[in-house]
VOLOBA-773447 format. One record per residue (C-alpha): y, z, x; residue number from 1. Coordinates in pm, whole numbers, plus 32768, in hexadecimal, padded with zeros to 4 digits. Example, Ala and Ser with C-alpha at 12.3 -4.5 7.8 and 13.67 -1.06 7.14 Angstrom:
<nodes>
<node north="7E3E" up="830C" east="84CE" resi="1"/>
<node north="7F96" up="82CA" east="8557" resi="2"/>
</nodes>
This chain:
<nodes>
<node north="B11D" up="43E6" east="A157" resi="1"/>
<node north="B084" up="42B0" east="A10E" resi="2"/>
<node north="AF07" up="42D0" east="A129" resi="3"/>
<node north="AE45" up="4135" east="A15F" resi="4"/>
<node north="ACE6" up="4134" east="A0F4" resi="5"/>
<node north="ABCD" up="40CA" east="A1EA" resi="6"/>
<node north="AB2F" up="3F83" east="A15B" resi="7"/>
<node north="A9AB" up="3F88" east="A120" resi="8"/>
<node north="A8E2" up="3E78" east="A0B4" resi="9"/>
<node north="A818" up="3EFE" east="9F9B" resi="10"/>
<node north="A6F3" up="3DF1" east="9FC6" resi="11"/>
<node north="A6C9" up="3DF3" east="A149" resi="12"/>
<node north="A54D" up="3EAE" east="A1A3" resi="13"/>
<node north="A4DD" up="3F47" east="A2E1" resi="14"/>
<node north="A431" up="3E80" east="A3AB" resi="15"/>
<node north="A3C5" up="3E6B" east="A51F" resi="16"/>
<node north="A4A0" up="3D9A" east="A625" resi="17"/>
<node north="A3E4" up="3C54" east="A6E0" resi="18"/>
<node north="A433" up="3D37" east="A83F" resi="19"/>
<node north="A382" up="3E8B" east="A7D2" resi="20"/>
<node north="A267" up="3D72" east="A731" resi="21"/>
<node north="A244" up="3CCC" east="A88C" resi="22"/>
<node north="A25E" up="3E48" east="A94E" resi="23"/>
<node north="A146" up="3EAF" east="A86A" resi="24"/>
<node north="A086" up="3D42" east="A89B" resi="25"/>
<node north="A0A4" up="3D73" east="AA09" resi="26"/>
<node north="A011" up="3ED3" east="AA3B" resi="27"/>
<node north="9EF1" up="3E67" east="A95E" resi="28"/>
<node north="9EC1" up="3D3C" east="AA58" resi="29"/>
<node north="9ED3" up="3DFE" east="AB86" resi="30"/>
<node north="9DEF" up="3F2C" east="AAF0" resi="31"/>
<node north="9CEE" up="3DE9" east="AA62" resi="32"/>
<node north="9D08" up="3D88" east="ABFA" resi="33"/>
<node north="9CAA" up="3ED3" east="AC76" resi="34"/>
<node north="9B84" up="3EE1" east="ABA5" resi="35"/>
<node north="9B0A" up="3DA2" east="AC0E" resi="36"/>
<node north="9B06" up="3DF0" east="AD88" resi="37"/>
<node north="9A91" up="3F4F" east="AD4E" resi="38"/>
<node north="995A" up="3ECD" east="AC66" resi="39"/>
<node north="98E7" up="3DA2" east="AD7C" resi="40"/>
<node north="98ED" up="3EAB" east="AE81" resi="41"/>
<node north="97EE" up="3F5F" east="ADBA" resi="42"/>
<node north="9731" up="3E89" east="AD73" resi="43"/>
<node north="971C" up="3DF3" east="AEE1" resi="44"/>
<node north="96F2" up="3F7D" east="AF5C" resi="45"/>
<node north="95AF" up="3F71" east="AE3D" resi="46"/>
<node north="9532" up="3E52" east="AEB3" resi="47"/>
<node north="9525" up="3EB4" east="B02B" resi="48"/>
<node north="9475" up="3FD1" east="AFD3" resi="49"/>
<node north="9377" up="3F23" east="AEDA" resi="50"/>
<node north="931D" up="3E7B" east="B021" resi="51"/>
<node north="9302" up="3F88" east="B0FC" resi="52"/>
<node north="91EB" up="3FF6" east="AFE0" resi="53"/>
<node north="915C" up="3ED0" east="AFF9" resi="54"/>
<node north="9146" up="3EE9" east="B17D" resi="55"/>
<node north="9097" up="4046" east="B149" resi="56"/>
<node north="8FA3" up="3F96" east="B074" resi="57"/>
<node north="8F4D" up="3E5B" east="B139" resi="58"/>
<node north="8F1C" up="3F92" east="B25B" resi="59"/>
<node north="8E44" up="4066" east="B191" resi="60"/>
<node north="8D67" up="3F23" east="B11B" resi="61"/>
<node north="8D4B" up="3ED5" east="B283" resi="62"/>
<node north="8CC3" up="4031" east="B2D1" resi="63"/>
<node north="8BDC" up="4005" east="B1BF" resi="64"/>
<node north="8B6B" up="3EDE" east="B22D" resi="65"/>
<node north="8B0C" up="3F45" east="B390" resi="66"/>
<node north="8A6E" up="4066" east="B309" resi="67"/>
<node north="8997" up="3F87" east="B225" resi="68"/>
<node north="8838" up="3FF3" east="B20E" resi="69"/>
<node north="87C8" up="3E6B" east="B1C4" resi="70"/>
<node north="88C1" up="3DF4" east="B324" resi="71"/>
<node north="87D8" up="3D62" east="B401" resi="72"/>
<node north="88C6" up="3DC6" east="B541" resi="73"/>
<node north="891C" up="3F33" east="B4BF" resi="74"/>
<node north="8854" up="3FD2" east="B5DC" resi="75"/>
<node north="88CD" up="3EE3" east="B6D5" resi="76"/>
<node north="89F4" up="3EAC" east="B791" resi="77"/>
<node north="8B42" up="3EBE" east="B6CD" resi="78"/>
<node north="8B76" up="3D41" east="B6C4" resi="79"/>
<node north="8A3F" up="3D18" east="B62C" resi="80"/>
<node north="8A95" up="3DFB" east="B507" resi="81"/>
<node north="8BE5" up="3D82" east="B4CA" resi="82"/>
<node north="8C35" up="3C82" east="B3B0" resi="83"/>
<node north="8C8B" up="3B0C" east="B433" resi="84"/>
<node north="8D8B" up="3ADD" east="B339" resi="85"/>
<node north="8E2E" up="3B92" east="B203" resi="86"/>
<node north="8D5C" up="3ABB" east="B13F" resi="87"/>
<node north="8C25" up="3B6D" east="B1AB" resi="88"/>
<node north="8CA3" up="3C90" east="B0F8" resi="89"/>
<node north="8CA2" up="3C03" east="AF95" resi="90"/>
<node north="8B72" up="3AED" east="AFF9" resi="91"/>
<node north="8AAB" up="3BEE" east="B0BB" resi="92"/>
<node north="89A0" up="3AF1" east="B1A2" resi="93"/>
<node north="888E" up="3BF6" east="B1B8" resi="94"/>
<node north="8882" up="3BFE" east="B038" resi="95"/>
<node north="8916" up="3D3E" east="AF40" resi="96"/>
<node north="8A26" up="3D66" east="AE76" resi="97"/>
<node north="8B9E" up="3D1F" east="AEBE" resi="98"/>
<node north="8C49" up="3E4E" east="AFB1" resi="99"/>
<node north="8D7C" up="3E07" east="AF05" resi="100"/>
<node north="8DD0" up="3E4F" east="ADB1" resi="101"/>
<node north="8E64" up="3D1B" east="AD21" resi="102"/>
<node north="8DB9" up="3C30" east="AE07" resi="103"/>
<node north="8E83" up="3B2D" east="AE99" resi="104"/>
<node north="8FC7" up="3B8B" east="ADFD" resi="105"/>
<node north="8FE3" up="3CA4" east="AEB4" resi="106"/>
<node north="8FDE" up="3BFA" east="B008" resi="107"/>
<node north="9142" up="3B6F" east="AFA3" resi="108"/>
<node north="9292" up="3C4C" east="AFDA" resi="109"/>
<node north="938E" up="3C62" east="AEBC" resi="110"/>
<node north="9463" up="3B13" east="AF54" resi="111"/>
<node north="9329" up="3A38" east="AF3C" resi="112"/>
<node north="92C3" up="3A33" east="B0B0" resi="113"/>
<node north="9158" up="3AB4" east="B114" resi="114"/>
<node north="9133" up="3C16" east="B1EE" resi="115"/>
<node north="90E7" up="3BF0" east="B33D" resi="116"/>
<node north="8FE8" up="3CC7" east="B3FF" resi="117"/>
<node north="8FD0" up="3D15" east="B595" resi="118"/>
<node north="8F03" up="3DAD" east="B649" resi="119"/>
<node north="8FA5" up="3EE6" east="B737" resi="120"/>
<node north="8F30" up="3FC0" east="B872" resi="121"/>
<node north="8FDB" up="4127" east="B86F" resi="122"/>
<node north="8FDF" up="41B5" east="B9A3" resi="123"/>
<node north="8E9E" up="42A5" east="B94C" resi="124"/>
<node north="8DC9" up="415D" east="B94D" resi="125"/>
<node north="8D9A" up="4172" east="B7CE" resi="126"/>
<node north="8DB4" up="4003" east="B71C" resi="127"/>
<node north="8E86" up="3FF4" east="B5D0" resi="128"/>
<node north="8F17" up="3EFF" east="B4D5" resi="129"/>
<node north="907B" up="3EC4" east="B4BF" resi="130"/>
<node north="90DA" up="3E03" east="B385" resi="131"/>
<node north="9231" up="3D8D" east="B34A" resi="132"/>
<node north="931B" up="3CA2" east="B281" resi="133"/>
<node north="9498" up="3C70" east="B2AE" resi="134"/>
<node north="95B1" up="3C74" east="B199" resi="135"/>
<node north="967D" up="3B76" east="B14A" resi="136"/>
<node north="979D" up="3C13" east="B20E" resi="137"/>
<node north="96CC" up="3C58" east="B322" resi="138"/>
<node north="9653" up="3DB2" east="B318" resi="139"/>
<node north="950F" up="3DF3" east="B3AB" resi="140"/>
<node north="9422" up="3E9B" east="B2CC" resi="141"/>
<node north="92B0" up="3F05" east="B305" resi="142"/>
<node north="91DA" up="402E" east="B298" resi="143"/>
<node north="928A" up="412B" east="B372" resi="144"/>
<node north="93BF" up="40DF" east="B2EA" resi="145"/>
<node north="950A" up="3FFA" east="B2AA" resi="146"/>
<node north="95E6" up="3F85" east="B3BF" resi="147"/>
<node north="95DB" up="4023" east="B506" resi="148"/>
<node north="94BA" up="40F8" east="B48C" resi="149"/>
<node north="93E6" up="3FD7" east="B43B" resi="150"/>
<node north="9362" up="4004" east="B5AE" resi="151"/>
<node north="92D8" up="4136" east="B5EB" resi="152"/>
<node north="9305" up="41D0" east="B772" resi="153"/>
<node north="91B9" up="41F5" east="B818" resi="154"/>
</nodes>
């Protein structure tokens, strides 16, 4: 019986074929992708809700403001007592500190644009402040809530 001898090249290494390289190049770009979306929705969903804080502020610094011992209109009508303009809550025109925290800044919504502030009716009579912004993509937002929240029902 005549037995042949399997040829090996003493010198070749192992090493990793250019198709498993790519295959393993491939899943990293898809898992890199993933990420990517994932972390921007996040951070949009964060943002939407910094401004729905910032809503609740603006609302509560309106409050304040009516309730001001030093507002000439406090014990008059409720259009008397109401602020004019956002700005009256960080340059207050019957004198006092700021109502809001940072001043100014705070008056602005995470994209930049300024909060906006409406007067409402509910159907008991009672007068309150609705202040809202709008996303980017959007999404209503105001100090009730995000998206079809942001209104509330009277």
């Amino acid at each position: 019986m005549l037995l042949t001898k399997i040829r090996r090249t003493p010198n070749r290494r192992a090493a990793f074929t250019l198709l498993e390289v790519l295959v393993v190049v491939a899943i990293l770009v898809i898992l890199a992708t993933v990420a990517t979306v994932a972390t921007t929705r996040y951070i949009e969903d964060a943002k939407k809700s910094k401004a729905q804080l910032g809503c609740q502020s603006i609302a509560t610094a309106i409050e304040a403001y009516m309730q001001s011992p030093q507002n000439p209109g406090r014990d008059s009508t409720e259009d008397q007592k109401m602020p004019q303009g956002i700005n009256n809550l960080y340059m207050v025109p019957f004198g006092g500190p700021s109502f809001l925290r940072n001043g100014e800044a705070d008056t602005y919504d995470p994209w930049g644009k300024q909060y906006q502030f409406q007067q409402h009716t509910r159907q008991d009579g009672t007068m309150y402040m609705l202040v809202t912004t709008t996303a980017p993509d959007g999404t209503q937002i105001s100090q009730h809530g995000i998206g079809p929240n942001a209104v509330p029902k009277n």
